[in-house]
C-alpha positions in Angstrom: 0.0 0.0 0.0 1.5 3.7 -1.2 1.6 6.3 1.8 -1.1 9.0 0.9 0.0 12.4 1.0 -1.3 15.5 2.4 -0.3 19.6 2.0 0.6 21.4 5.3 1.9 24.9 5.1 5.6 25.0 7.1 6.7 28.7 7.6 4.7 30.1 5.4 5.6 27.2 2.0 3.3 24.7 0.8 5.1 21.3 1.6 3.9 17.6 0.9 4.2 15.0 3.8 3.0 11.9 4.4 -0.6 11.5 5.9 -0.8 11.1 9.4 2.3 11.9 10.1 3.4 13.1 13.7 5.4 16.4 14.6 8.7 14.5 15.5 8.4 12.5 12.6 8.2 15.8 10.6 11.3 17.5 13.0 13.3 14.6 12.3 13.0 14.4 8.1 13.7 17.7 8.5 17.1 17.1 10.1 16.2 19.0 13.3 15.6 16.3 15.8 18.8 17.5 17.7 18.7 21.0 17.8 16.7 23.5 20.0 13.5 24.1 18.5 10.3 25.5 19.3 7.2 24.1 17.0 3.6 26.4 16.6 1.0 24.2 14.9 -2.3 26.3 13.9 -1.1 29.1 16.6 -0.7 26.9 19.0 2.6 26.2 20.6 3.2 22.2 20.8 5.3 21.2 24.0 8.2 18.7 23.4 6.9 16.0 25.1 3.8 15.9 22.7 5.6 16.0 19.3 5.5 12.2 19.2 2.0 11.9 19.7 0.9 15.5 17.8 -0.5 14.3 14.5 -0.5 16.3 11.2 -3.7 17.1 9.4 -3.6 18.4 5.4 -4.0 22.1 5.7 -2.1 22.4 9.4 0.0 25.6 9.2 2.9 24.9 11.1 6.3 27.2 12.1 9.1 25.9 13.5 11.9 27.9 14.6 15.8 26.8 16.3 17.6 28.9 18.2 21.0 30.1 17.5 23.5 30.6 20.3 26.0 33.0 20.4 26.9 36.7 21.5 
């Protein structure tokens, strides 16, 4: 059986994922799974610990941001 796919908006572009697919599934195809990032799904702010659980739906507007050290 193919995956279906399903449009979510991801700072502000049009991207194609997989249906059904969870926040830290998402973090981690995006190569971000290690950093220090804060994820807003449909102006909501997600908590960590609910990334794993946090489900996509097509039309979810999503931004996710990491933060940069430094001085």
């Amino acid at each position: 059986m193919v995956p279906r796919e399903m449009t979510i908006v991801l700072n502000g572009d049009e991207r194609e994922c997989r249906e059904n697919m969870t926040i830290a599934e998402l973090v981690t195809e995006l190569g971000l799974g290690q950093r220090r990032i804060a994820v807003e799904a449909n102006r909501e702010i997600i908590p960590r610990e609910q990334y794993a659980t946090h489900r996509l739906r097509a039309g979810d507007h999503l931004e996710i941001v990491h933060f940069v050290g430094g001085g």
